[in-house]
N, CA and C atoms as an extended XYZ file, in Angstrom:
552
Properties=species:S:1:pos:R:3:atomname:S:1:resname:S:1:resid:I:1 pbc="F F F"
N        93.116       -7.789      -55.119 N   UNK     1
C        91.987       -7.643      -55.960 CA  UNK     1
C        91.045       -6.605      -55.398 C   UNK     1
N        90.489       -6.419      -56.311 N   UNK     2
C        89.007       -4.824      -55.701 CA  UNK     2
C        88.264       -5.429      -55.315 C   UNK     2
N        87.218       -4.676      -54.465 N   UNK     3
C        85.918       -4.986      -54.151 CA  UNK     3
C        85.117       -4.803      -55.186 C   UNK     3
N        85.172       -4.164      -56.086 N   UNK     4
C        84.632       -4.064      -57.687 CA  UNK     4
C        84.412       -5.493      -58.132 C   UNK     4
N        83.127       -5.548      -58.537 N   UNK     5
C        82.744       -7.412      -59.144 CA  UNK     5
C        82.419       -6.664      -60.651 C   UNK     5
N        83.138       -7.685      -61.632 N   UNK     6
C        82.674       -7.387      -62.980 CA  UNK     6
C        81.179       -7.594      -63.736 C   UNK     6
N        80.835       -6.797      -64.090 N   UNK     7
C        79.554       -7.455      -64.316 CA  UNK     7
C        79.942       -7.678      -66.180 C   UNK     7
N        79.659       -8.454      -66.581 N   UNK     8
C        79.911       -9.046      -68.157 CA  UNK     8
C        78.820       -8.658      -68.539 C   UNK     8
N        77.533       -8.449      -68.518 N   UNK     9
C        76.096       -8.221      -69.190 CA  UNK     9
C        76.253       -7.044      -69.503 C   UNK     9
N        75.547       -6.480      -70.900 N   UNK    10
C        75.405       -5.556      -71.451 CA  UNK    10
C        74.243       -4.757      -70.443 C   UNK    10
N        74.725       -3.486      -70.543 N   UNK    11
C        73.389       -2.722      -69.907 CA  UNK    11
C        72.132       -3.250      -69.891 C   UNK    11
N        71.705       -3.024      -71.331 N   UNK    12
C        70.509       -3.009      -72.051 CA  UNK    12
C        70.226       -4.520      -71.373 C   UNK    12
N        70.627       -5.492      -71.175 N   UNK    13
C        70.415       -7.172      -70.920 CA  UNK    13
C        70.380       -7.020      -69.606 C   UNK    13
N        71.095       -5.848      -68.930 N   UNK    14
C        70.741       -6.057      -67.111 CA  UNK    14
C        69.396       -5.581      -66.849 C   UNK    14
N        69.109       -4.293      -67.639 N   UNK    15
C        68.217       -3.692      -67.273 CA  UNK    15
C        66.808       -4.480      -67.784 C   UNK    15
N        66.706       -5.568      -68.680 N   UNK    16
C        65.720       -6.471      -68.928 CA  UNK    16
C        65.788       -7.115      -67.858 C   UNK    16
N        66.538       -7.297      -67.582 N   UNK    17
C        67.043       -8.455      -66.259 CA  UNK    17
C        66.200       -8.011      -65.118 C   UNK    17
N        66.333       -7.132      -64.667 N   UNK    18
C        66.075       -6.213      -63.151 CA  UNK    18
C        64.504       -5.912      -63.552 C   UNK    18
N        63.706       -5.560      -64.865 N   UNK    19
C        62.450       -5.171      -65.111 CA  UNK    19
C        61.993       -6.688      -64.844 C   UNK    19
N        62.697       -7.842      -65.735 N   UNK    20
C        61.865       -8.936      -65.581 CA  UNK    20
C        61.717       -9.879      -63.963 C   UNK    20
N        62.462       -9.262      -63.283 N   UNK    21
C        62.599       -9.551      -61.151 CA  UNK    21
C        61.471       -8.831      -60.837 C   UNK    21
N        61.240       -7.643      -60.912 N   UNK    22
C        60.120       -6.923      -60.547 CA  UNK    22
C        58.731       -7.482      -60.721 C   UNK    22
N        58.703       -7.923      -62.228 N   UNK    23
C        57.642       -7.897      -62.588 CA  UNK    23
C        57.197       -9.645      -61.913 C   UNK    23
N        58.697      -10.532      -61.943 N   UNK    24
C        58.021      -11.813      -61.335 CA  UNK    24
C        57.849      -11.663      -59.630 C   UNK    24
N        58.501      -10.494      -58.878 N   UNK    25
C        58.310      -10.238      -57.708 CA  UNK    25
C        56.791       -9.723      -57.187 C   UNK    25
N        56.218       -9.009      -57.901 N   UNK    26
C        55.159       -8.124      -58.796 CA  UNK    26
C        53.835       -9.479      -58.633 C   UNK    26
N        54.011      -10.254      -60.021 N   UNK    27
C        53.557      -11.831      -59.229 CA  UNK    27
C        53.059      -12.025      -58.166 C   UNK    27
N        53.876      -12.588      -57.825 N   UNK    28
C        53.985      -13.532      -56.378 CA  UNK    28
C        53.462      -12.653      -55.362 C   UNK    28
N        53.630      -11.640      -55.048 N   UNK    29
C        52.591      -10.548      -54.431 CA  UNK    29
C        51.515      -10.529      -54.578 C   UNK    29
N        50.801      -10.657      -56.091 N   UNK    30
C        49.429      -10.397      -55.780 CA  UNK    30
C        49.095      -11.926      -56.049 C   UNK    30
N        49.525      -12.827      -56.062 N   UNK    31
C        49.584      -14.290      -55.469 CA  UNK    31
C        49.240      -14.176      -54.032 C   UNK    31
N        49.835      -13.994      -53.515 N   UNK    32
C        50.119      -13.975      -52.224 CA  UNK    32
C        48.936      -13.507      -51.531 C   UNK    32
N        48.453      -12.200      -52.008 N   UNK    33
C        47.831      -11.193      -51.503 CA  UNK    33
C        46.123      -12.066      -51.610 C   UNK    33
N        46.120      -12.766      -53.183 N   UNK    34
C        44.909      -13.225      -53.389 CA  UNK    34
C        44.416      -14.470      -52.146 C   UNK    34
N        45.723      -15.078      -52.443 N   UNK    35
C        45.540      -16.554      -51.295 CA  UNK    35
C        45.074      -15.966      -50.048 C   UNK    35
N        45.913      -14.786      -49.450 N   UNK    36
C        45.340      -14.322      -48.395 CA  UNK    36
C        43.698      -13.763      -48.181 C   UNK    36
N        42.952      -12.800      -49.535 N   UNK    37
C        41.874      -12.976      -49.217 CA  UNK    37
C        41.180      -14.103      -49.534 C   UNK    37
N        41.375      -15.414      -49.912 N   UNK    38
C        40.206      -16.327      -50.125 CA  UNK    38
C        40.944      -16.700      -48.758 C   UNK    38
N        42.038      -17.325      -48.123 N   UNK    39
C        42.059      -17.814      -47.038 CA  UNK    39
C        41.316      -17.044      -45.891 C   UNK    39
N        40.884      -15.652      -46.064 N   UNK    40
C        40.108      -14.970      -44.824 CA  UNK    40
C        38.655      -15.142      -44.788 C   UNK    40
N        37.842      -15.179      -46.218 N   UNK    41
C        36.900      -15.602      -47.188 CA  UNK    41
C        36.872      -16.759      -46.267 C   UNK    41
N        37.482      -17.744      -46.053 N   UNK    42
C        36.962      -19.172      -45.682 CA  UNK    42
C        36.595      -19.004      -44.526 C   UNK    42
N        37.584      -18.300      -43.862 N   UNK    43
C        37.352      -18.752      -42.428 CA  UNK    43
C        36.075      -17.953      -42.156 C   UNK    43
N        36.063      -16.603      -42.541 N   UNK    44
C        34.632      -16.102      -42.673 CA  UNK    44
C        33.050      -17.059      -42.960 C   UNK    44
N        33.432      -18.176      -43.625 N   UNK    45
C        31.988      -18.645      -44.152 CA  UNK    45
C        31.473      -19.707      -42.104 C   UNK    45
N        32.253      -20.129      -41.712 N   UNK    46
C        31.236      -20.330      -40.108 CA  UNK    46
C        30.612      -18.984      -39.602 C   UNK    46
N        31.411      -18.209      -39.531 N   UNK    47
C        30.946      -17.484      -38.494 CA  UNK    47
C        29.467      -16.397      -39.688 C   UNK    47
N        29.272      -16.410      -40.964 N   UNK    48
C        28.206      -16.026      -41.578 CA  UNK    48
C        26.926      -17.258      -41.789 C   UNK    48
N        27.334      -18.400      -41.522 N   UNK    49
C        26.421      -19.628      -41.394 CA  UNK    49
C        25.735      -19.038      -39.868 C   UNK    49
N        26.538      -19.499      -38.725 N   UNK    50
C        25.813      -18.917      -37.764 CA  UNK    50
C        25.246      -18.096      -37.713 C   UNK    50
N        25.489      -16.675      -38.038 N   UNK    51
C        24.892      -15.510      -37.622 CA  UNK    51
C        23.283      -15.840      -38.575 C   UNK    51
N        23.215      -16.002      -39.955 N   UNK    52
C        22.189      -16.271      -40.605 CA  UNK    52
C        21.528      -17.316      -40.198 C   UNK    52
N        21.929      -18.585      -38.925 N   UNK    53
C        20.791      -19.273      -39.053 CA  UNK    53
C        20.121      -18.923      -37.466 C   UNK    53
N        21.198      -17.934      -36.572 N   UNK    54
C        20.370      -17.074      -35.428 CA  UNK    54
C        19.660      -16.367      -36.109 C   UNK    54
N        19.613      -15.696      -37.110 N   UNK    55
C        18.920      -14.616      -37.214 CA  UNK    55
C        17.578      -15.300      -37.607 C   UNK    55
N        17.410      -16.380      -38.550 N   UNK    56
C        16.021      -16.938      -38.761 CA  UNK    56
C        15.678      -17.590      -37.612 C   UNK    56
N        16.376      -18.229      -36.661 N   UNK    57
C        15.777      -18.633      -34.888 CA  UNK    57
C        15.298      -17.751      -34.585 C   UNK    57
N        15.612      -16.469      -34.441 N   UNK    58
C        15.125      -15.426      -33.755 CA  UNK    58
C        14.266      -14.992      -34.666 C   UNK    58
N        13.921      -14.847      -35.241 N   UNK    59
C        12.908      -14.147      -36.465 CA  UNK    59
C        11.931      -15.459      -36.081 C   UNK    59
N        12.252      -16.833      -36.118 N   UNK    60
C        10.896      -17.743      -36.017 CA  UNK    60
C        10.053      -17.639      -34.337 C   UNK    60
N        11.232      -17.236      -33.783 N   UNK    61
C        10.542      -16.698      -31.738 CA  UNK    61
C         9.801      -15.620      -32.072 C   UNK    61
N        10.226      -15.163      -32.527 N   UNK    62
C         9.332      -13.335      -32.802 CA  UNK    62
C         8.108      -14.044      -33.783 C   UNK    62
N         7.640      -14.409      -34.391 N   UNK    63
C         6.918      -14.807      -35.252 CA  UNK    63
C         6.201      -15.599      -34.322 C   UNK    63
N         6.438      -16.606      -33.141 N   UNK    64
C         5.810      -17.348      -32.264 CA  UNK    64
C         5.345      -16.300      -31.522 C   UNK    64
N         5.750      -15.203      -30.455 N   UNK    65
C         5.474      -14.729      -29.617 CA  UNK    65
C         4.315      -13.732      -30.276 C   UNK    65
N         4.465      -13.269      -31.501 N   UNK    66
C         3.625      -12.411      -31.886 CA  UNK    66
C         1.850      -13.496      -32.190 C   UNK    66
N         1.969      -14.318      -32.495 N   UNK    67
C         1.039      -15.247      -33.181 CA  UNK    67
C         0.445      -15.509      -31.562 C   UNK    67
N         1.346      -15.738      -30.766 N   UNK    68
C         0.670      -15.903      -28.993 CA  UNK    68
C        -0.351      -14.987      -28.608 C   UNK    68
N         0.897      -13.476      -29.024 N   UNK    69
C        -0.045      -12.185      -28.106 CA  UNK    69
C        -1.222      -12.491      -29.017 C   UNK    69
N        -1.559      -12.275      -30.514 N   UNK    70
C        -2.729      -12.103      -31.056 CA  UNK    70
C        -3.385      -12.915      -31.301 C   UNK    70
N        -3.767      -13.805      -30.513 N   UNK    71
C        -4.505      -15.180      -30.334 CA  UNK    71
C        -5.864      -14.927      -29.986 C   UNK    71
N        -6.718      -15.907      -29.404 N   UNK    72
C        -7.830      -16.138      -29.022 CA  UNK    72
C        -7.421      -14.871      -27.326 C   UNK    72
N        -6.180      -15.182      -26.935 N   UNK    73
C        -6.105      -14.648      -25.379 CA  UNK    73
C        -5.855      -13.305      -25.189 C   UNK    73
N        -5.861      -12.737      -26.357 N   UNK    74
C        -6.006      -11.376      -26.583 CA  UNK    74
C        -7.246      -10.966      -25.350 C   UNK    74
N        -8.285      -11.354      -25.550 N   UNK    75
C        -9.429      -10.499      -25.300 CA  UNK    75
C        -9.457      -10.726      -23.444 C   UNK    75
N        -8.637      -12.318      -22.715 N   UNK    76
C        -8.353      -12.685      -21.808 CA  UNK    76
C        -7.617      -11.744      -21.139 C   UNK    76
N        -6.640      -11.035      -21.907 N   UNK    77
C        -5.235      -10.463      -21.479 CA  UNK    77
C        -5.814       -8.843      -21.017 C   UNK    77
N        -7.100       -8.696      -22.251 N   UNK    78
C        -7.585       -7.277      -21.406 CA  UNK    78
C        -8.397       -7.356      -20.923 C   UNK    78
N        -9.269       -8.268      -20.569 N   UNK    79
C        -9.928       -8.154      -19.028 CA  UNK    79
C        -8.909       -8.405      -17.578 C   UNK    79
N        -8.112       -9.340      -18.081 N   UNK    80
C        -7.051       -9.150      -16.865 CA  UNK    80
C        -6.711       -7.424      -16.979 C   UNK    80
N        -6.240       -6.869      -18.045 N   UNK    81
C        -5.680       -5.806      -17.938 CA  UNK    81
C        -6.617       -4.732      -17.292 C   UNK    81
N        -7.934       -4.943      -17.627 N   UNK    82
C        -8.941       -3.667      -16.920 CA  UNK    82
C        -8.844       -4.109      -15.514 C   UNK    82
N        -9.095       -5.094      -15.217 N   UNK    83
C        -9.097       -5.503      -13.624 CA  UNK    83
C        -8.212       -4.833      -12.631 C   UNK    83
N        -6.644       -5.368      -13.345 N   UNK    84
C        -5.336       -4.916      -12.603 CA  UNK    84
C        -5.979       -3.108      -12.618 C   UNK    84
N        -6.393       -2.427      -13.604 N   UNK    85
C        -6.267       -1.079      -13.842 CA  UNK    85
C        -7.685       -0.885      -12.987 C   UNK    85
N        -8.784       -1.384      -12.456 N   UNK    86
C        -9.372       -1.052      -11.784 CA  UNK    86
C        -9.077       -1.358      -10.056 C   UNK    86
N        -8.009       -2.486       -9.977 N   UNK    87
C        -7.767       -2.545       -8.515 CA  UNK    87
C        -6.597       -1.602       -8.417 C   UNK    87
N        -5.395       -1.075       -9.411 N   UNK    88
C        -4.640        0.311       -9.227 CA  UNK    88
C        -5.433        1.104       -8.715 C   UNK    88
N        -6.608        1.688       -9.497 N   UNK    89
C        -7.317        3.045       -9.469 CA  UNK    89
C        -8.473        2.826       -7.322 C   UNK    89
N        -8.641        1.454       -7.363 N   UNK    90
C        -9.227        1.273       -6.339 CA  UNK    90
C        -8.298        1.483       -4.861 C   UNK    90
N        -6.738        1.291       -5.490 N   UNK    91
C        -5.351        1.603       -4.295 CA  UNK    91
C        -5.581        3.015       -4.092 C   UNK    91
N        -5.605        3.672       -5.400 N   UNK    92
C        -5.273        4.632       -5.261 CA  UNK    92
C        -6.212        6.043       -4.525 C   UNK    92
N        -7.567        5.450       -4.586 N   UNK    93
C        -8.249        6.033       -3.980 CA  UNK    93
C        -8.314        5.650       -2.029 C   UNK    93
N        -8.089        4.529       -1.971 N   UNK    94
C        -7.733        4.270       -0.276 CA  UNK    94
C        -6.404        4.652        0.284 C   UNK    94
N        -5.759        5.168       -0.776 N   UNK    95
C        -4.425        5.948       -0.164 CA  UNK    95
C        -4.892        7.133        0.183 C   UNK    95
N        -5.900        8.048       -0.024 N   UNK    96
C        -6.415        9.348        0.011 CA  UNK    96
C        -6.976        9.364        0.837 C   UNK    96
N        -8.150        8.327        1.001 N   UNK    97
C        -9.119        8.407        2.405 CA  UNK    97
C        -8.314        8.503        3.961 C   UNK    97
N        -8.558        8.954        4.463 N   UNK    98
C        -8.443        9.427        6.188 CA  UNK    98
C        -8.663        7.817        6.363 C   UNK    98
N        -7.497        7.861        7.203 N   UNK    99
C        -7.641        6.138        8.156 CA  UNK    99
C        -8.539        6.169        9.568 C   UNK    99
N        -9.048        5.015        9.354 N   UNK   100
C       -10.046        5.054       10.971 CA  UNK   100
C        -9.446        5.020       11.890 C   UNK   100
N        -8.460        4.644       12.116 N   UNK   101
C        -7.290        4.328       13.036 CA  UNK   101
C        -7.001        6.156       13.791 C   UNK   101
N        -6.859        6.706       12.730 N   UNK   102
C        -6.472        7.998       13.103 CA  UNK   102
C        -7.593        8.822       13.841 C   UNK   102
N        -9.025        8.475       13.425 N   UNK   103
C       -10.064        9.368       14.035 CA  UNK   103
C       -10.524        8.279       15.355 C   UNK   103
N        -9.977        7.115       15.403 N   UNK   104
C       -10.525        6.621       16.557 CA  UNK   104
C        -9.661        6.852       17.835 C   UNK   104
N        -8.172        7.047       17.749 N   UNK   105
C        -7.282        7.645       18.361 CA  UNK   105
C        -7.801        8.944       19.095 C   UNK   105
N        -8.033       10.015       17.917 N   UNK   106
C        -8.575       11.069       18.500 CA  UNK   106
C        -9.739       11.103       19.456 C   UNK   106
N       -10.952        9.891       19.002 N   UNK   107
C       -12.114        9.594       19.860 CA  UNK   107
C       -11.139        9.246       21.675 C   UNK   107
N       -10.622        8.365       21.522 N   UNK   108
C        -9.957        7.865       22.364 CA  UNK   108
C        -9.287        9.164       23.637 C   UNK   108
N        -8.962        9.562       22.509 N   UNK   109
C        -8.151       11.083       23.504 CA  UNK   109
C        -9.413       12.141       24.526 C   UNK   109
N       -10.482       11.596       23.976 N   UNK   110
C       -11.477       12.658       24.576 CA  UNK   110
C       -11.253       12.261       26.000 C   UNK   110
N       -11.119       13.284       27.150 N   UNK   111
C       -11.525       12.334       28.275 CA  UNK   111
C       -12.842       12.408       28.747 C   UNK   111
N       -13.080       10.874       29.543 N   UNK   112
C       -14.507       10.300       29.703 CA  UNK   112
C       -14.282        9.638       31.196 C   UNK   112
N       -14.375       10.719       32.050 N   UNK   113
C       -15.027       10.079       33.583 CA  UNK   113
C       -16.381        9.216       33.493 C   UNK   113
N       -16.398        8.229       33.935 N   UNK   114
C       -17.514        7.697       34.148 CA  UNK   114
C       -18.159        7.384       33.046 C   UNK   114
N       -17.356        7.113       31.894 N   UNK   115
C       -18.088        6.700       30.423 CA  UNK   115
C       -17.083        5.175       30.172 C   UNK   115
N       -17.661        4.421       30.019 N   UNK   116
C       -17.124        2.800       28.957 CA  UNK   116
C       -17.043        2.834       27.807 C   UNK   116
N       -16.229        2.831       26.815 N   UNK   117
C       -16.116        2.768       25.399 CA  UNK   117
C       -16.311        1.440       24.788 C   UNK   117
N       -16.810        0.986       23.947 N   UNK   118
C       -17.023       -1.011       23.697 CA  UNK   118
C       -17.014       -0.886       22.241 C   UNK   118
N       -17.546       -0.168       21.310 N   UNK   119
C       -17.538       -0.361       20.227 CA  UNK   119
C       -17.549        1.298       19.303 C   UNK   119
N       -16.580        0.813       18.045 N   UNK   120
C       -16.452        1.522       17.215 CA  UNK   120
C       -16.951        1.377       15.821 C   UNK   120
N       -17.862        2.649       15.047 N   UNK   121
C       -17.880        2.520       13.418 CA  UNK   121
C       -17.681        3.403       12.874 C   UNK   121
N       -16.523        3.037       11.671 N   UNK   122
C       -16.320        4.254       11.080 CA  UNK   122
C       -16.673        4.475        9.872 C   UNK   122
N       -17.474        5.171        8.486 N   UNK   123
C       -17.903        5.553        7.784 CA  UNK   123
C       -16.821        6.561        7.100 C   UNK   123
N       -16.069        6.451        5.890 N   UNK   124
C       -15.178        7.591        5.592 CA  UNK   124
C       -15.913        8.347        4.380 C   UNK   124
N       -15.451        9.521        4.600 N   UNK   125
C       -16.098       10.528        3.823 CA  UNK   125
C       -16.087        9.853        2.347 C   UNK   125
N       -17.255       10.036        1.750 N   UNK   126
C       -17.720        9.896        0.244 CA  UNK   126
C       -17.831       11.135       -0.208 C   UNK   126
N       -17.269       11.755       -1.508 N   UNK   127
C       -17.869       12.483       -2.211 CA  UNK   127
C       -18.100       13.548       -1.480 C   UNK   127
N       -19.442       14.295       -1.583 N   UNK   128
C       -19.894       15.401       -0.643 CA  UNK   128
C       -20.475       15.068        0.971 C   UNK   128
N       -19.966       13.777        1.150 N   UNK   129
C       -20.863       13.641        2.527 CA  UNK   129
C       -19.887       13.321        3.523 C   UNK   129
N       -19.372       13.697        4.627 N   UNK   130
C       -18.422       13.596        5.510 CA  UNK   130
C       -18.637       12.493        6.453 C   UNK   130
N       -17.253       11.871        6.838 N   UNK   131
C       -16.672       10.655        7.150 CA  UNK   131
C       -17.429       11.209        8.793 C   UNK   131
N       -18.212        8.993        8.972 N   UNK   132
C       -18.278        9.371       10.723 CA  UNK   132
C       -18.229        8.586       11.167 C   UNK   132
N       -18.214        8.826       12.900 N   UNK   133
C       -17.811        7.661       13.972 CA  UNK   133
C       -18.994        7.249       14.756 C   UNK   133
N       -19.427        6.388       14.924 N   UNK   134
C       -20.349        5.899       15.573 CA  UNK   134
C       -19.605        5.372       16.826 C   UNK   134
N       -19.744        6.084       18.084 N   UNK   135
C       -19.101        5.426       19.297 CA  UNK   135
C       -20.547        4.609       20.463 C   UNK   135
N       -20.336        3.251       20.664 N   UNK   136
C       -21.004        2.709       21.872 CA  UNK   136
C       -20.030        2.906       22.960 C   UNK   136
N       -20.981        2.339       23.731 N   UNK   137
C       -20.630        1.943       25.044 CA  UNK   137
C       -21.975        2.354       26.310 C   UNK   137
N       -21.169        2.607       27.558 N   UNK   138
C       -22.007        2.672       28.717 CA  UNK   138
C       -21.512        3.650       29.913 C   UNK   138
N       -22.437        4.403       30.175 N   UNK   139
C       -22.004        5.558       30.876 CA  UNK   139
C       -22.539        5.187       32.231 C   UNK   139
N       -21.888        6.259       33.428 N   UNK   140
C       -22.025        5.614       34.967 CA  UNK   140
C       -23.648        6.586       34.996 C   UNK   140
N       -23.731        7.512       34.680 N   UNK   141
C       -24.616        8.526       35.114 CA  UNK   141
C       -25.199        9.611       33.666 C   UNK   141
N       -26.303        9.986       33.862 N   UNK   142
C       -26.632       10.970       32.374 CA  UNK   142
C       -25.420       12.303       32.805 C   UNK   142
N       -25.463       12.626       33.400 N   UNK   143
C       -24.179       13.903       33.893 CA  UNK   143
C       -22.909       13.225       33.292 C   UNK   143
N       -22.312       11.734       33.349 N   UNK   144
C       -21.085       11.968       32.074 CA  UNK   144
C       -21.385       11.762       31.170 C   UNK   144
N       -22.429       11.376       30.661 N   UNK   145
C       -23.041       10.822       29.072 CA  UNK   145
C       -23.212       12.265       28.612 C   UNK   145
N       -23.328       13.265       29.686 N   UNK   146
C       -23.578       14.877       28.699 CA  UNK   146
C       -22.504       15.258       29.066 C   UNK   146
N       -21.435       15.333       29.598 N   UNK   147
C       -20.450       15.850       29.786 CA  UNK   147
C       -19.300       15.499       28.089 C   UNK   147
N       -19.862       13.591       28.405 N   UNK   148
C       -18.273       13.396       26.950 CA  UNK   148
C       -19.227       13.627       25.662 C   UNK   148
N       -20.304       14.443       25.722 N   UNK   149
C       -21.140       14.358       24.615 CA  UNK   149
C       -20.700       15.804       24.336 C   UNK   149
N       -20.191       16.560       25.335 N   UNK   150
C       -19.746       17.819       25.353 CA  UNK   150
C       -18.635       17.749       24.862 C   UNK   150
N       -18.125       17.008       25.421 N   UNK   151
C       -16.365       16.663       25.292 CA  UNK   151
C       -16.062       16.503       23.652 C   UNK   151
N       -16.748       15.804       23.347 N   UNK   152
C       -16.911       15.483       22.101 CA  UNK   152
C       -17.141       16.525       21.108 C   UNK   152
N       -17.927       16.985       21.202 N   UNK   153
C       -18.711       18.548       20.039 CA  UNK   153
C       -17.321       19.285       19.855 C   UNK   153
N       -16.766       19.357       20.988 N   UNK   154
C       -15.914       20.731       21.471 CA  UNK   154
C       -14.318       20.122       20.728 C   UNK   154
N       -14.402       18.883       20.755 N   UNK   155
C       -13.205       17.914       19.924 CA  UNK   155
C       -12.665       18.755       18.435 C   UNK   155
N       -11.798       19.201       18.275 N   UNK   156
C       -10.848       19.651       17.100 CA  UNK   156
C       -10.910       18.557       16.083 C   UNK   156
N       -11.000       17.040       16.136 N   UNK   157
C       -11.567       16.164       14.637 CA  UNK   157
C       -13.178       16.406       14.349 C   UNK   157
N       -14.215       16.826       15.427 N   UNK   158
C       -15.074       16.634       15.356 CA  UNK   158
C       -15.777       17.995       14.815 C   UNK   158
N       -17.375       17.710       13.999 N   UNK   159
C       -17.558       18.496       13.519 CA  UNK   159
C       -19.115       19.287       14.359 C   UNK   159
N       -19.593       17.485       14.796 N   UNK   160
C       -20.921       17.786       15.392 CA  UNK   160
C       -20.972       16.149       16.333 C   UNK   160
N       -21.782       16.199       17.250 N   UNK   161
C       -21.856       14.911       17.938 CA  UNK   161
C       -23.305       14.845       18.260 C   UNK   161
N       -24.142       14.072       17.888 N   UNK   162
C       -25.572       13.795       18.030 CA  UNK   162
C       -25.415       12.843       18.533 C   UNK   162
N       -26.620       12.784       20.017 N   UNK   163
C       -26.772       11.624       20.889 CA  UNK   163
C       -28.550       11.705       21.010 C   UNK   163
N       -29.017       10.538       20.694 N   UNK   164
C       -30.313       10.526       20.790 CA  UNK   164
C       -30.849       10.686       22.115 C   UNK   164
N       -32.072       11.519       22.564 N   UNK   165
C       -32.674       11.837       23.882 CA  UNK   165
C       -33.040       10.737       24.552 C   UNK   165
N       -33.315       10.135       23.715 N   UNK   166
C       -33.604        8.217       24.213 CA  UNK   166
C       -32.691        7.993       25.293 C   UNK   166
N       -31.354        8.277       25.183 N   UNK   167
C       -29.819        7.914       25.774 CA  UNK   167
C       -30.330        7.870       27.000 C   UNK   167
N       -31.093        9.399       27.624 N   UNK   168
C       -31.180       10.033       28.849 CA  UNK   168
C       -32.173        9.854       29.666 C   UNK   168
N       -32.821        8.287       28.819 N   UNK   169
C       -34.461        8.316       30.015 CA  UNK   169
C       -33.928        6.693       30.949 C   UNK   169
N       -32.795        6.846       31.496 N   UNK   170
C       -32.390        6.311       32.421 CA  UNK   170
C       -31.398        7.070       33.167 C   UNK   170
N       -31.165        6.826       34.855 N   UNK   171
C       -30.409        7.247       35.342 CA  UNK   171
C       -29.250        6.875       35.537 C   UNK   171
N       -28.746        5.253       35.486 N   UNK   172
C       -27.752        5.153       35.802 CA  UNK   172
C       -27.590        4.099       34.821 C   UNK   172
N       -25.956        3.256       34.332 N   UNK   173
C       -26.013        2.212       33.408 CA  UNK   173
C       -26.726        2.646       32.384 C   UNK   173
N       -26.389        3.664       31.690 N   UNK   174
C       -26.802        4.080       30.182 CA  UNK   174
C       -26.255        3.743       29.121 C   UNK   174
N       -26.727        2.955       28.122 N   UNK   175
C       -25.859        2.708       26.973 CA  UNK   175
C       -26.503        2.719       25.563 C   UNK   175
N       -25.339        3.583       25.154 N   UNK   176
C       -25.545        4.845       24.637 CA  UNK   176
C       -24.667        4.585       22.948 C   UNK   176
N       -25.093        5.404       21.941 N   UNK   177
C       -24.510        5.543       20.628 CA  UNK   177
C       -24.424        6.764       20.179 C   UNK   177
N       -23.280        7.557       19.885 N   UNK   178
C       -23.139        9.271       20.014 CA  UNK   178
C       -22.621        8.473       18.018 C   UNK   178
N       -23.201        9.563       17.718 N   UNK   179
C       -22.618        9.385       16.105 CA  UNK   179
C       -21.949       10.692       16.160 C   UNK   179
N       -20.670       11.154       15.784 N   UNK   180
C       -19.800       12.077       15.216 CA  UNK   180
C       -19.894       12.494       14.235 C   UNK   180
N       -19.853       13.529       13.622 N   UNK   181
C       -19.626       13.940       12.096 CA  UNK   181
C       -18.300       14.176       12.306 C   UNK   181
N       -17.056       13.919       11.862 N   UNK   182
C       -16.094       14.140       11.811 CA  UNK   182
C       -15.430       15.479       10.737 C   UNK   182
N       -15.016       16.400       10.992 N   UNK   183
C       -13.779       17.701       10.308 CA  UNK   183
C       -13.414       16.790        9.216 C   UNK   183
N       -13.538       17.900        7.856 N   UNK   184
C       -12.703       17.448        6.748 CA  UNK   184
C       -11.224       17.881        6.747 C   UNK   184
């Protein structure tokens, strides 16, 4: 026998045949296709519940936090705020000033035979008026009380050193206050 299978149907009856497969294949496809988007549709409806009921949580925080800032503590929040902005501006000007530390060092470096050092004041430059040192203490003799008074003038921080004549109406055990004008 052949591999040839008879077909008994008239053309015209196959070819209805084969249009009407298509068209029920045709079907079931967009069957198929529909089930698939409502089945994606579903699973979609949690994850659009959530997102819409974060989004009104977060919309009701924002609505709290805003109703906070513009409260009664508004007016609280900027006096704190000038304060902080006046103790910045108050840093920022003692970062600029000359440290006492540094001009008392230099006092220190002068040398002083026969002079006692006991106390220090320092005054830092304001504005137009220059920063100074007020040095005590006690000298052996008026000859070193004019010597570190010398020592002093002649000093590279220093600008001028005034010692009152008073200092010098003793001879020995003098104690004494030299004020510095200190170099800008």
């Amino acid at each position: 026998m052949s591999d040839e299978l008879t077909n008994l149907l008239p053309p015209e009856r196959a070819r209805t045949l084969a249009r009407d497969y298509r068209l029920r294949l045709a079907v079931v496809v967009v069957w198929l296709l529909t089930g698939l988007v409502l089945a994606a549709a579903a699973l979609l409806v949690p994850t659009y519940v959530l997102l819409t009921k974060s989004i009104s949580a977060k919309e009701v925080r924002l609505a709290n936090i805003e109703s906070t800032l513009s409260s009664v503590d508004e007016e609280g929040l900027s006096a704190r705020l000038a304060t902080l902005s006046s103790a910045a501006a108050l840093l920022v000007a003692l970062g600029r000033t000359p440290l006492a530390s540094a001009a008392i060092n230099a006092a220190l470096a002068v040398p002083r035979p026969g002079v006692t050092l006991s106390n220090f004041t320092y005054v830092p430059a304001a504005g137009t008026n220059p920063g100074t040192l007020a040095i005590s203490g006690h000298a052996a003799t008026r000859d070193a009380l004019r010597n570190y008074q010398l020592a002093l003038q002649s000093a590279a921080f220093a600008r001028s050193a005034v010692l009152p004549v008073s200092a010098y109406a003793s001879d020995a055990d003098i104690a004494f206050t030299v004020t510095v004008t200190l170099a800008p």
